[in-house]
C-alpha positions in Angstrom: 24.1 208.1 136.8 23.7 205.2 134.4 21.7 203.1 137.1 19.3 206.2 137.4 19.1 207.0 133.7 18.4 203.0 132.8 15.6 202.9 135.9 13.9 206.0 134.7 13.3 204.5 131.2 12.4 201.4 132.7 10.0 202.6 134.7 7.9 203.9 132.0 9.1 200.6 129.9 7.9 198.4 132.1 5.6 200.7 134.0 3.0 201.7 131.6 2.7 198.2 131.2 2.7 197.2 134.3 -0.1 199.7 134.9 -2.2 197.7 132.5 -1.6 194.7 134.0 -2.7 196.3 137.3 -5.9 197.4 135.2 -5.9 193.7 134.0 -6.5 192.4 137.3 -9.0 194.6 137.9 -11.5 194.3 135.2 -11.0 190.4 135.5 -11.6 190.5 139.0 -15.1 191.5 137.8 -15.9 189.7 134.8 -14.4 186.2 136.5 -16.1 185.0 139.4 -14.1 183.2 141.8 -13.7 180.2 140.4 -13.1 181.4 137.1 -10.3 183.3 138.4 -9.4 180.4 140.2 -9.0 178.1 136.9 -7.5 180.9 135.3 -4.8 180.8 138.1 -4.2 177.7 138.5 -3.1 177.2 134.5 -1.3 180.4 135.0 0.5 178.3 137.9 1.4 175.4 135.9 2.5 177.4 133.1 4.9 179.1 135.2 6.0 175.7 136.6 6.9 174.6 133.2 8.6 178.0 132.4 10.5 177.3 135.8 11.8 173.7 135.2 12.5 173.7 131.0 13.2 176.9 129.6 14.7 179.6 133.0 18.2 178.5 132.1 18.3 179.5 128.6 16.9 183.2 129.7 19.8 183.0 132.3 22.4 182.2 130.0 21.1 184.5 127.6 21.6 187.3 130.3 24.7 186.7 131.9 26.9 185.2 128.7 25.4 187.1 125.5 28.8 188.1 123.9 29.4 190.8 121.5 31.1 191.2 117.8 31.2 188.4 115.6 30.5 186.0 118.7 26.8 187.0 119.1 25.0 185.4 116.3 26.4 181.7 116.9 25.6 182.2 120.7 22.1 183.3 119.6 21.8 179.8 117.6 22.8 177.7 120.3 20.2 179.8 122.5 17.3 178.9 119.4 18.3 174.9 119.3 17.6 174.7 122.9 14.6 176.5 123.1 13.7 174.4 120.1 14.8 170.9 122.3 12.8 171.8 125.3 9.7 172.4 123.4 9.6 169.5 121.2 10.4 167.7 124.6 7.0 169.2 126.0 5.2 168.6 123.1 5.9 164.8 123.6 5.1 164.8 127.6 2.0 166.8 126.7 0.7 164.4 124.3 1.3 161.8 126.6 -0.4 163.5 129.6 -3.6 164.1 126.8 -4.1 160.1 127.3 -4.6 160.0 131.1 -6.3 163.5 131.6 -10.4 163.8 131.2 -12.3 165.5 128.3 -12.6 168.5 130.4 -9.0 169.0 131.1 -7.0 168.5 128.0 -7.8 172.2 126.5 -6.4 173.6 129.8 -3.4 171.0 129.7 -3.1 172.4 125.6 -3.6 175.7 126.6 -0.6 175.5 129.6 1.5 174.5 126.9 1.0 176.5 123.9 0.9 179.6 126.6 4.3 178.6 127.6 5.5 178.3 125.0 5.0 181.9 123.1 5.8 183.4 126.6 9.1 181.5 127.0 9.8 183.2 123.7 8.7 186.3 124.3 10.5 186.4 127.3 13.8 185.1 125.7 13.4 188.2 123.2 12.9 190.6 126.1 16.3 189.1 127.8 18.1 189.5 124.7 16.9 193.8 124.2 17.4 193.6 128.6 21.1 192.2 127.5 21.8 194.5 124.9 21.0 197.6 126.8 18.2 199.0 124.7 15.9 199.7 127.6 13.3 202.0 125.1 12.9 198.6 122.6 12.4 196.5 125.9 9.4 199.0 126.7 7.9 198.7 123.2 7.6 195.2 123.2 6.4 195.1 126.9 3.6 197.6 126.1 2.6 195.6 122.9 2.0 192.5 124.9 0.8 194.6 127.8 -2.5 196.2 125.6 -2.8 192.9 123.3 -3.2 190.5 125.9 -5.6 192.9 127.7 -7.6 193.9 124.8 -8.0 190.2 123.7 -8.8 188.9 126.8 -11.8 191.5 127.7 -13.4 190.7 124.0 -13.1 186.8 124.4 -14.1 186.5 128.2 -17.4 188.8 126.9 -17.7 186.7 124.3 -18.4 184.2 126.5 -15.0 181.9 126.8 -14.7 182.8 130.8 -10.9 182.2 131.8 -10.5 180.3 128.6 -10.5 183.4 126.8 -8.3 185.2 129.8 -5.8 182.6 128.7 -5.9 182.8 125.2 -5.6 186.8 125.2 -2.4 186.0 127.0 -1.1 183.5 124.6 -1.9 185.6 121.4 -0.5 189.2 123.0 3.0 187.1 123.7 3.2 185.5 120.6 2.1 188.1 117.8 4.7 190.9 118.1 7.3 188.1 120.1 6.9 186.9 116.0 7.0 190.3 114.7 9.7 191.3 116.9 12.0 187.9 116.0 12.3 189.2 112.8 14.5 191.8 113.6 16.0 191.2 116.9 17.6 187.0 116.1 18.5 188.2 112.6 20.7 185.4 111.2 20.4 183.5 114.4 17.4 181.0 113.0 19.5 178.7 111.1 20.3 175.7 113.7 23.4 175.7 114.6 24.0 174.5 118.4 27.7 175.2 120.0 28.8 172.4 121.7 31.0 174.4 124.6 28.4 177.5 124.1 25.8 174.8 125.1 28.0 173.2 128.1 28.6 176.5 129.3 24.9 177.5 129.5 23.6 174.2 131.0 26.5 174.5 133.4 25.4 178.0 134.3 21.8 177.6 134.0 20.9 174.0 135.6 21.5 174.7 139.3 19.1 177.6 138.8 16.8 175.7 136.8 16.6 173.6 140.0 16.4 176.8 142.4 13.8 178.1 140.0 11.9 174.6 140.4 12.1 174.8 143.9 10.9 178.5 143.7 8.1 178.0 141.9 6.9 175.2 145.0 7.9 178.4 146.8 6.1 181.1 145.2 3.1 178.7 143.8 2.2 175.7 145.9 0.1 177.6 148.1 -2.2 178.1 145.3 -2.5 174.7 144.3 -2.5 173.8 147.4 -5.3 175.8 148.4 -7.1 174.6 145.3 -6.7 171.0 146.4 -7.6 171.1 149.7 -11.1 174.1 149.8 -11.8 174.6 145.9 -10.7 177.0 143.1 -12.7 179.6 144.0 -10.1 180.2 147.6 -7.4 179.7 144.8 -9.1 182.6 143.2 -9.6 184.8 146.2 -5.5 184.4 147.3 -4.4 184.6 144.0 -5.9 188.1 143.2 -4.6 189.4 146.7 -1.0 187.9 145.6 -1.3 189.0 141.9 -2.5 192.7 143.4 1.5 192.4 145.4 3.3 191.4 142.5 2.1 193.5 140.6 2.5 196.5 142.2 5.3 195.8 144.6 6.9 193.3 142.7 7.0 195.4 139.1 8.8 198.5 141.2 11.1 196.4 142.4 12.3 194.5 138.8 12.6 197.5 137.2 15.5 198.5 139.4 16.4 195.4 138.8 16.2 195.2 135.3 18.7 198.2 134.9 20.9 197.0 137.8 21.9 193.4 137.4 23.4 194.4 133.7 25.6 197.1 134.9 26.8 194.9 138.0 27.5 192.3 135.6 29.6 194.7 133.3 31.2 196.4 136.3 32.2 192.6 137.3 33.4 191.5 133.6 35.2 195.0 132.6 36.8 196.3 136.0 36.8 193.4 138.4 35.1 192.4 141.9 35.5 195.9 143.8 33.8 197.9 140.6 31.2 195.2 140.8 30.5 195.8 144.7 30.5 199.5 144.2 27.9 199.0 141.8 26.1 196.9 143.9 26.1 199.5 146.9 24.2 201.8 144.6 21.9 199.2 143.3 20.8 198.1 146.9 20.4 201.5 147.8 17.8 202.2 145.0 16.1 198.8 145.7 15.1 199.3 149.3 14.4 203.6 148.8 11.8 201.9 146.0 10.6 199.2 147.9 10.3 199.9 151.4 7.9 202.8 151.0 6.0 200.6 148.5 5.2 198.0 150.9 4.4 200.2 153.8 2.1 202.1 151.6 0.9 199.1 150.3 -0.1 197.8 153.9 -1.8 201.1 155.0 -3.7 201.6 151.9 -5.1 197.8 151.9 -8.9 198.4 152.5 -9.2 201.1 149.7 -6.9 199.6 146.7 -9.5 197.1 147.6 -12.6 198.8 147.6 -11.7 201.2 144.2 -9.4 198.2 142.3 -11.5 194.5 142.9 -14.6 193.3 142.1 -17.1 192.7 145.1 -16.4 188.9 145.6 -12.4 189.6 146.1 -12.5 193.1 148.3 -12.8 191.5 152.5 -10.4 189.0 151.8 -8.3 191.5 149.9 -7.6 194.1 152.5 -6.7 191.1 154.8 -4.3 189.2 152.3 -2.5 192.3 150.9 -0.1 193.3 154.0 1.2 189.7 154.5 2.1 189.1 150.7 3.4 192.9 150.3 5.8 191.6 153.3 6.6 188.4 151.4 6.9 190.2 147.7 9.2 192.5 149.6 11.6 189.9 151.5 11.5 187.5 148.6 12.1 190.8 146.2 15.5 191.7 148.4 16.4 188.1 148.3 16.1 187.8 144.1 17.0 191.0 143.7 20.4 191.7 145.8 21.4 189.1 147.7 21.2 186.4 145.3 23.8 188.3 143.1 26.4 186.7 145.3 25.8 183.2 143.7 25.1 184.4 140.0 28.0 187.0 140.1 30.4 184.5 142.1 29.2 181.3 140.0 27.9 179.2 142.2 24.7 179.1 141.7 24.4 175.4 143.3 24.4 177.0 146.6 21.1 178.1 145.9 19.4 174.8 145.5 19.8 174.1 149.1 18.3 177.8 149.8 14.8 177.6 147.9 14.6 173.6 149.3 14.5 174.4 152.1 12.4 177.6 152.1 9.8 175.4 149.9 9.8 172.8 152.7 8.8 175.5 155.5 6.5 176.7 152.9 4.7 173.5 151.9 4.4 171.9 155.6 2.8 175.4 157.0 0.4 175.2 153.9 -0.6 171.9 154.8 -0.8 172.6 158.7 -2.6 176.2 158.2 -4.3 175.9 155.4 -7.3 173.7 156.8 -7.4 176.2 159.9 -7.3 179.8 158.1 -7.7 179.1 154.7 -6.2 181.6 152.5 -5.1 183.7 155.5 -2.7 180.5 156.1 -1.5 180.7 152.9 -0.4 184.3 153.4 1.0 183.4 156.4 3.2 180.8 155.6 4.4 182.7 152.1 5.5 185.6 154.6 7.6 182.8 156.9 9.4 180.9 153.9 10.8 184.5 152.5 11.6 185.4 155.6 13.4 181.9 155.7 14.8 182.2 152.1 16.2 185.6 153.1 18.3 184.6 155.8 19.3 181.5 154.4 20.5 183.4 151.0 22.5 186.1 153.1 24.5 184.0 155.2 25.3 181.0 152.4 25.9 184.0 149.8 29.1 185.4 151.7 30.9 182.2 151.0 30.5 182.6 147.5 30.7 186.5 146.2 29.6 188.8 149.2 27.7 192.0 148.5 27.1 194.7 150.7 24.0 194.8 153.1 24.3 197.8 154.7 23.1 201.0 153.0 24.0 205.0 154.0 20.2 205.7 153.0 19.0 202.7 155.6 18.1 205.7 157.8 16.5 208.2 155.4 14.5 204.9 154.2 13.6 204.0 157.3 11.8 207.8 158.5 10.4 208.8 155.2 8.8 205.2 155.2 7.4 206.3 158.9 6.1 209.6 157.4 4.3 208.0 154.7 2.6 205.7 157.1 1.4 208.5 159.5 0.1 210.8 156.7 -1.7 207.7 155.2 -3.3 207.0 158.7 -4.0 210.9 158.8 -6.0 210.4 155.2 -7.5 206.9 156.3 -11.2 207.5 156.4 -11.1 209.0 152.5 -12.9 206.7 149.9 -13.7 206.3 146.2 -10.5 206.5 143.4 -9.5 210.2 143.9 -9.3 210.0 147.5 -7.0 207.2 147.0 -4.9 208.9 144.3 -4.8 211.9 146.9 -3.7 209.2 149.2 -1.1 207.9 147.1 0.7 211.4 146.1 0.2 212.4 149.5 1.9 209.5 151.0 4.6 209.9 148.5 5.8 213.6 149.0 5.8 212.7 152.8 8.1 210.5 152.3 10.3 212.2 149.5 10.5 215.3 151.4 11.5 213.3 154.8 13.8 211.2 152.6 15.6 213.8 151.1 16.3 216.0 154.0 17.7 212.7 155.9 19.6 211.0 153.2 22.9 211.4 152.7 25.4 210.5 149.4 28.0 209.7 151.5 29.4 206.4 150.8 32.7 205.9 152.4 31.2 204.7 155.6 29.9 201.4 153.4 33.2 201.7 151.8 34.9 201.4 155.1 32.9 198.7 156.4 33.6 196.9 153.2 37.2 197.4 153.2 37.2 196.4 156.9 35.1 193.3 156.4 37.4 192.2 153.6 40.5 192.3 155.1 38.7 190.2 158.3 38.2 187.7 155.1 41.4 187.7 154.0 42.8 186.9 157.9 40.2 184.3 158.5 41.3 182.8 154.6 37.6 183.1 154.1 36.9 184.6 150.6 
């Protein structure tokens, strides 16, 4: 019942603010041209790269070792110094890269790291409300950035700034209320004061996933700079809307199971041992795909119209094209982050996922490169949908070495009919057009599948308990863990 209570107040605490970020998309998708959006993208993309490489193991750490009692605030220190390292780190290579960029680059390259910087911290704020369990505070300061950065961005793009002032909106909706916020939620934590072990610990934890994440972002990312490169920003702008749309909508369903599931499997692990923590897990993976599956299938179905009623004019062909293929990919790479990744974070190893996100970047770099100059975008979507699958696979077979979690459901069934039922009344409804229809759409879609879903599932969870039990002691003959 916790997992359900903590996902239902995430859903509206990072829902409403995901909506806006949907209705972000959509009013720059017609105030940006192509281009535009393509710049805009491509900072976004090296932003994130830096986010990636510097700064994902302090959020990381922050998650997975933020301590309680008289512990906390000294933790919290060591979490401010290095966030304080990394940036004045940055700040150095930025001002070195000012000398070899041209005139018309260095605001982007200032802009990519100021950006990063008020998000990192924004971010590290949200991690530490995410780590505390205050779902509700989470929410508020997710909604604050959500209407800021949206607000802001509108009134400087009109202004005439184009995707500068996209990017400064962003920057100044993270980092006014992540300042307010500080204030109250690193209380006594601003005074430097790093912990040596605190510090050893979090690198130790952190640095094989600051790799991963490195390697993830070539994943998740390349394509658009690649694209960019090799046929202009304006393609970069075209796949990166279709990929946003995805993320977006697929992608924020599936972290806010997340976001109330990883904390309680991580308690369940630290206060009653490995079995607590895979009975967690069983309900966790259960919620993710009942979420997720439907999501994509509807996602897939509805392509042509979120396009038509959501995009600007330049954006909707290639649109209903792109969104199947990266729904797919948010979906596979969504399962893979989401669930069977846990074996390495909860079974600390997380070196083993170096080797994962290598060598799903590889696949996904070389079939950029080869499909790309043939298909354009489309390639790009293409090969996205290929690494996941790739990163997938690779993730569940390495992650039973390390801390295996169930993969088998007692709802695979109800998920797998209701999803059917969605599709067929959405192909029923198909020739509708204009927003209500697609809201009709939508709801319809979705009580075909809760009504199919619920007659079909069933709470029974000793057949996964059996499997598990059966599968362990197999492990325990082979001396496998």
């Amino acid at each position: 019942m916790t997992l359900v209570r903590h996902s239902l107040i995430y859903v509206v605490a990072r829902g409403v603010p995901g909506l806006l970020n949907f209705a972000a998309l959509s009013v720059f998708s017609h105030l940006l041209d192509p281009a535009g959006y393509g710049q805009y993208a491509l900072v976004i993309a090296i932003s994130s790269l830096l986010n990636s490489v510097l700064f994902e193991w302090l959020h990381l750490g922050l998650l997975r070792y933020l301590p309680t009692g008289e512990e906390r605030v000294p933790f919290l220190r060591t979490i401010v110094g290095g966030y304080a390292l990394v940036v004045a780190a940055t700040a150095v290579l930025g001002g070195v890269s000012l000398l070899v960029v041209d005139d018309a680059t260095r605001p982007l390259v200032v802009l990519a790291l100021v950006l990063t910087w008020g998000q990192v911290w924004f971010e590290l704020t949200l991690e530490l409300l995410r780590a505390q369990l205050k779902p509700l505070h989470y929410g508020l300061l997710a909604l604050t950035r959500a209407v800021l950065s949206l607000g802001l961005g509108v009134l400087l793009v009109r202004a005439g700034l184009g995707s500068t002032g996209r990017l400064l909106g962003l920057l100044l909706g993270a980092a006014l209320p992540g300042v307010l916020w500080s204030v109250w939620c690193w209380r006594g934590a601003a005074r430097w004061d790093v912990n040596r072990e605190t510090m050893r610990t979090l690198l130790s934890y952190g640095l094989p996933l600051t790799v991963t994440f490195a390697f993830g972002f070539i994943l998740s990312t390349s394509d658009r700079l690649l694209l960019g490169a090799l046929q202009g920003a304006a393609a970069a702008g075209i796949f990166s809307v279709g990929m946003d749309l995805a993320q977006q909508s697929l992608g924020l369903l599936m972290a806010i199971v997340n976001l109330a599931a990883y904390p309680l499997a991580v308690r369940a692990l630290n206060e009653r041992g490995e079995h607590a923590a895979r009975e967690q897990l069983i309900h966790n993976g259960s919620l993710l795909l009942a979420v997720a599956v439907p999501a994509t299938v509807g996602l897939a179905a509805l392509a042509p119209q979120i396009a038509r009623v959501a995009l600007g004019a330049d954006f909707q062909a290639a649109a209903a094209q792109l969104i199947p293929w990266v729904a797919l990919s948010a979906l596979l790479m969504g399962l893979k982050a989401y669930h069977l990744d846990l074996s390495f974070q909860l079974g600390q190893n997380t070196r083993q996922q170096i080797w994962i996100v290598l060598n799903a970047a590889a696949v996904n770099v070389g079939l950029n490169m080869l499909w790309i100059p043939r298909l354009g975008y489309m390639g790009c979507a293409y090969a996205s949908a290929v690494a996941a699958l790739v990163a997938l696979l690779l993730s569940w077979f390495w992650g039973r070495q390390s801390f295996p979690v169930p993969v088998w459901f007692p709802n695979v069934p109800a998920v797998l009919l209701g999803s059917a039922a969605l599709y067929g009344t959405e192909l029923l409804l198909a020739t509708g057009r204009g927003p209500l229809a697609l809201l009709g759409q939508i709801v319809a879609g979705g009580a075909a599948y809760a009504a199919v879903y619920l007659v079909t599932s069933s709470d029974d969870r000793a057949r996964v308990q059996t499997w598990w039990a059966g599968r362990s002691r197999a492990a325990r003959i082979r001396g496998t863990p």
